[in-house]
N, C-alpha and C positions, 0 to 999 in steps of 0.2 A: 615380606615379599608379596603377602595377598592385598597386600593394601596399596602395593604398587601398581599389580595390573589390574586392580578393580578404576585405575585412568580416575583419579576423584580430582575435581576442580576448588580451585579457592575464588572468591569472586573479589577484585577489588573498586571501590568507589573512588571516585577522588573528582574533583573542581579544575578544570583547565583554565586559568587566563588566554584572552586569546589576543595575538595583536591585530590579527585580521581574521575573519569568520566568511565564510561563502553563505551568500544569500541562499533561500531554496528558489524551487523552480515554483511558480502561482500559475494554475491552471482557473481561466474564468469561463463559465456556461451564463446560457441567456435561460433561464427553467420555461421555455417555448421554444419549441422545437426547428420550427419552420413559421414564415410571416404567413399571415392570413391573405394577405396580394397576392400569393401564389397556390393557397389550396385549394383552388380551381385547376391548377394543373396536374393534381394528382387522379382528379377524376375526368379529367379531358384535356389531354396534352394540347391540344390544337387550338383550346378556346381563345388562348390569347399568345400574341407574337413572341414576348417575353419568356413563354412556356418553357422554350426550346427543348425540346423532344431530344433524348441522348441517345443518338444511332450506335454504340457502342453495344460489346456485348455483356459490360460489369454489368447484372442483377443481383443484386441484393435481397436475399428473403429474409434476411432478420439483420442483427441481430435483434434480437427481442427480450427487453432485461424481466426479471422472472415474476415482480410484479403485473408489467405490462401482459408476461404472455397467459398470464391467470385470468383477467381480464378480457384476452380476445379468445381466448378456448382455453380449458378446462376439463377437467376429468373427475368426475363423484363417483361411489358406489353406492347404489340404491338398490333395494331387491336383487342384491347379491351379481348385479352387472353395471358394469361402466357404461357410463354415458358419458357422449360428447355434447357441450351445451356451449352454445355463443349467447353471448350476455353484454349489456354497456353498449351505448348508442356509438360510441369510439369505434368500434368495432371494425366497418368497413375504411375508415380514415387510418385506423395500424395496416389494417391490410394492404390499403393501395400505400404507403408511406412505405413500409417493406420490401414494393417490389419497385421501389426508385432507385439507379444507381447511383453510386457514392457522389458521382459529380454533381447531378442532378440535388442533391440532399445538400450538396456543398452552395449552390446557387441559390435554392428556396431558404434558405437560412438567416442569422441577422450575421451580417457581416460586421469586421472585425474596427470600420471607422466609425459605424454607427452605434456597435456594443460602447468600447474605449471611447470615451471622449474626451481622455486626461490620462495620461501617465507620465509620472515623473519618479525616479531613482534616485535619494540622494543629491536633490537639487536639478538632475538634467532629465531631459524629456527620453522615454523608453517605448515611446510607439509603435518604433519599429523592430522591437526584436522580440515580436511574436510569432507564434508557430502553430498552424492547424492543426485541431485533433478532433476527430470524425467522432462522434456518440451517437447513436442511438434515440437514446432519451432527451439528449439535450441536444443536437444538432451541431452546430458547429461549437467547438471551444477552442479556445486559444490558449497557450503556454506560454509564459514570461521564463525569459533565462533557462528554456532545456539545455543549451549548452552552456552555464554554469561560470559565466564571465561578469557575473555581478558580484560584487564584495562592500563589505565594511572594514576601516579599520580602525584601532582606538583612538587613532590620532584625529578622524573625522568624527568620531561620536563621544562628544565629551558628554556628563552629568549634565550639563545644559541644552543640549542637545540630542539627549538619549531617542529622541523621536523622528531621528533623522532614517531615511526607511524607503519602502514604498508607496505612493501615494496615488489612489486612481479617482476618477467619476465614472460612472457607467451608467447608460439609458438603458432600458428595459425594452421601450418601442410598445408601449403596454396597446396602443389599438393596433399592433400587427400579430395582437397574440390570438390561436386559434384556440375552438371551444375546447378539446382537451388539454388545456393547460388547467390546472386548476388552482395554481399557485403563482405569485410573482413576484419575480425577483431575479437573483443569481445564486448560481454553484459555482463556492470557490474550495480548490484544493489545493494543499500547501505539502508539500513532496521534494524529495531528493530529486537532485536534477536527472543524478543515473535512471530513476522509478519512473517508469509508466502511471500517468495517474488514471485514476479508475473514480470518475465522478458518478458514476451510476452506486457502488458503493460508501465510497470516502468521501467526504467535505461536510462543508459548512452553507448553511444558507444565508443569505444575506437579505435584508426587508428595503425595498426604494424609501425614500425619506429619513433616512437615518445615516448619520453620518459610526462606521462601525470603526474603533481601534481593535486590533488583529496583534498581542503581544508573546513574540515567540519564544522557546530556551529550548535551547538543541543538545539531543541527548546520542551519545554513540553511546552501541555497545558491540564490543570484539567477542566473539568465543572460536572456543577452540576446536578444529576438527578432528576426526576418526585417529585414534579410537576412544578419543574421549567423548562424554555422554550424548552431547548434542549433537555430535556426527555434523557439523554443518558443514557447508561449500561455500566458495565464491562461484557465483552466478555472473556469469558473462554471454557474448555472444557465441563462445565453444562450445560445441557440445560434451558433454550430455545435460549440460545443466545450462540451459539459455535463458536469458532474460530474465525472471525474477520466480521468487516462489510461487507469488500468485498464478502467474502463466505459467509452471509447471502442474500446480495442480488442476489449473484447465485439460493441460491437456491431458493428463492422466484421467481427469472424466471424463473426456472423450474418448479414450477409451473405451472404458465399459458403458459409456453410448454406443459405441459403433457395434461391439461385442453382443451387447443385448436389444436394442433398438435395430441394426444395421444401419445407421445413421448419426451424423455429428450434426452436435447443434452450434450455430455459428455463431452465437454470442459467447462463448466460450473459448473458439479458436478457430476465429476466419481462416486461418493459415493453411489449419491442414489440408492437402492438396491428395487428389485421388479417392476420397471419400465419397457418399452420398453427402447434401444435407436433408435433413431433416424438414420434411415439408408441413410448417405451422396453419397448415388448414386440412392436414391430413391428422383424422381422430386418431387411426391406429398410430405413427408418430410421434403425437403431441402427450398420448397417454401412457407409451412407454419411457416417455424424458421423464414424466413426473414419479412412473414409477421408480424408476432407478434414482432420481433425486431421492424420493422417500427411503429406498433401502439405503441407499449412503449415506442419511443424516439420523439412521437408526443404527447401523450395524458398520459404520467407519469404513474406510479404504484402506489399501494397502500401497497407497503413490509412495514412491520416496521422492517424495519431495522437503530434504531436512531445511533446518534454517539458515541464515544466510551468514557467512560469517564476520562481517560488517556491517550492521543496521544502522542508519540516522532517523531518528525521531525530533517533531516540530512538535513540543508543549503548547497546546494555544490556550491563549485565553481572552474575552472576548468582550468589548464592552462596546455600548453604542449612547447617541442621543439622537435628539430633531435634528433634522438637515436638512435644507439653510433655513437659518432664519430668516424673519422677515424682511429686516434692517440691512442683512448682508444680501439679501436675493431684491430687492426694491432698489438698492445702491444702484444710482447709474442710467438707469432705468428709468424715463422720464414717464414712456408709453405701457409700462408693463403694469397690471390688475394682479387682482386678490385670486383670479381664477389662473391664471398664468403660472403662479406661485404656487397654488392647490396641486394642477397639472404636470411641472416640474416634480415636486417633492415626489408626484403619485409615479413617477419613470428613472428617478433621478437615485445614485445611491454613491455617498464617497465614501472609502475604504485604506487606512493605516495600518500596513505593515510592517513591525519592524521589528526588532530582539530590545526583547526587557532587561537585557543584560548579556554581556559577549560573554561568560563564561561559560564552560561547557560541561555537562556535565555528563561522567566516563565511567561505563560498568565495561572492567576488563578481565577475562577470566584466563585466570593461571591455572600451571598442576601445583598442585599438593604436592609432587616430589618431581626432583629436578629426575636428569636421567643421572647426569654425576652423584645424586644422594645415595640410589640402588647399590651403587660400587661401597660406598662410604660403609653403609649399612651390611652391604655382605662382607664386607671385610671386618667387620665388628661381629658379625654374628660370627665369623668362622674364627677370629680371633680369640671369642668367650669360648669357643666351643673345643678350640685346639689348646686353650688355658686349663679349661677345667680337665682335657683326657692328660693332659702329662702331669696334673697335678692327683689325680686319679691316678696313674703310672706309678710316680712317685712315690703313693699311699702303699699302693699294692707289694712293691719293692721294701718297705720299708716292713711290712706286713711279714713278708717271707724271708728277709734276714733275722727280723727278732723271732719269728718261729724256728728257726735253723739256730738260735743261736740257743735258743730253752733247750733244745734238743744234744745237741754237741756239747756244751758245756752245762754237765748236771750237776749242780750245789752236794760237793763230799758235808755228811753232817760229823762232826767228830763227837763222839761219845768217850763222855768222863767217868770212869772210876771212881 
């Protein structure tokens, strides 16, 4: 019985054939935030006609991911008091970039005909079923398949054809990149189409001039919720548990932001509505975020935020070469140079996505005891238990007739002369 309600789980593994598999959702960033033609307009809207100044009243003071905001302020202990210190010539350029609103950030950005310069799915062209998603750090990114209408199935990916996939080229724009980039290329994330992706955390980078294969194998895992160990949920848009772990545990830090700061910082959870935010050029602000960051990642939280009780995972694994060659980039090309080619390679980057194999592989977790076993089992234990007392009965009965019978019938000895 104790090992009933201790709820213990059994885990099983197993290989799915699949006949058809859903693509994941490919989220792609340019790693330059904003084009250099327009960071003129962050420090003087007016300078030029293109600017366009957003009469609106969305401002935006962050978000600011938590590299970045170390970066533009900062908090040390020196002779036992904090200091607020700005550092990095970046400095004023996060600042006015911060207080642009979203649409404005959406404008100075690269756009989604000149990032994409090729998408093809399984032979047919996917240009158009991209989807904006606002960062930060990477400025505009685009979503392949958020709503989840892309498929494979075995009858189109034979062993000859196992590379049949996603297929993209993407430009960098590498002279519209500004001085804080310090890297170039692409952020790509590769996520469940339900998932929010989070390129400031997750992805992969990608280098121009190389052409990268991207090869996936998709892994579910179910468990099972309360009251057994992991207590997970299904995360949905119902409350109390909306949108995904990740964003619940945002906002459960924002909580004890607001709690202890009086102030929510908005790279965590634009959302919540009636707050302060948190002013990133206000010392007092900027050095109670890091406080409470540091006591959170010494002395743990207390969010519930349990785990999900569906998870898809994308195994990647990742190989690349030169991209294009010579012979294949000169083809055609009567007027095009050695620097043309240099120049390309130095912007250019194609990209193979696809599954190294449709099968799937399944971690699913059972109980250890059904709830029909409980009956089974107690009816055995009360069955041994109601065996041994009447066999016990029995004994005793059988005890107190042959003492009643020593007694009542006493052996006459006869004695012989």
């Amino acid at each position: 019985m104790n090992l009933y309600f201790e709820y213990r789980v059994v885990i099983n593994y197993r290989k799915e054939p699949q006949e058809k598999v859903d693509f994941p959702a490919v989220t792609i960033c340019n790693m330059n935030r904003m084009k250099s033609e327009f960071e003129i307009c962050i420090y003087d809207p007016s300078a030029l006609e293109k600017c366009k100044p957003y009469q609106g009243d969305e401002i935006i003071e962050g978000p600011l991911v938590r590299p970045e905001k170390r970066n533009f302020y900062f908090c040390n202990s020196q002779l036992g008091r904090e200091s607020y210190t700005k550092i990095n010539s970046t400095t004023k350029f996060i600042e006015k970039y911060s207080e642009l609103a979203s649409q404005e950030r959406e404008e100075y950005g690269h756009q989604l005909a000149n990032l994409v310069e090729y998408c093809f799915f399984n032979g047919k062209s996917c240009n158009k079923n991209f989807h904006l998603l606002s960062s930060f750090q990477y400025g505009n990114c685009y979503t392949l398949n958020k709503l989840a209408r892309l498929s494979l199935s075995a009858a189109e990916t034979t062993q000859r054809e196992i590379s049949k996939g996603l297929e993209l080229v993407l430009n960098a724009e590498i002279t519209q990149y500004v001085p804080i980039s310090q890297t170039v290329g692409f952020r790509i994330v590769i996520h469940d189409a339900s998932e929010e992706p989070d390129p400031e955390t997750k992805g992969i980078n990608i280098n121009p001039g190389y052409e990268t294969n991207i090869l996936l194998r998709q892994t579910l895992t179910k468990r099972l919720p309360a009251p057994y160990k992991d207590h997970c949920v299904f995360y949905s848009n119902n409350k109390p548990f909306v949108g995904s772990q990740i964003q619940c545990m945002q906002v459960c830090i924002q909580e004890y932001n607001y709690v202890k700061c009086g102030c929510t910082e908005t790279l965590l959870s634009p959302s919540l509505s009636g707050r302060r935010q948190c002013n990133m050029k206000n010392s007092t602000d900027v050095c109670c975020l890091d406080s409470v960051l540091s006591h959170l990642a010494i002395h743990g939280t207390n969010c519930e935020c349990p785990l999900p009780c569906v998870s898809t995972y994308y195994n990647e694994i990742s190989t690349r070469s030169m991209w294009p060659s010579k012979a294949s980039f000169f083809q055609g090309k009567e007027n095009a140079t050695k620097e043309d080619w240099i120049n390309y390679r130095a912007s250019h980057a194609k990209i193979n996505i696809f599954f190294s194999t449709l099968e799937k592989a399944m971690y699913e977790q059972f109980p250890l005891f059904d709830k029909s076993e409980i009956f089974s089992h107690l009816g055995g234990e009360l069955g041994l238990w109601l065996g041994l007392s009447l066999a016990g009965l029995l004994e005793s009965v059988e005890l107190i007739l042959c003492f009643a019978n020593s007694i009542i019938f006493i052996p006459i000895k006869v004695l012989s002369i």
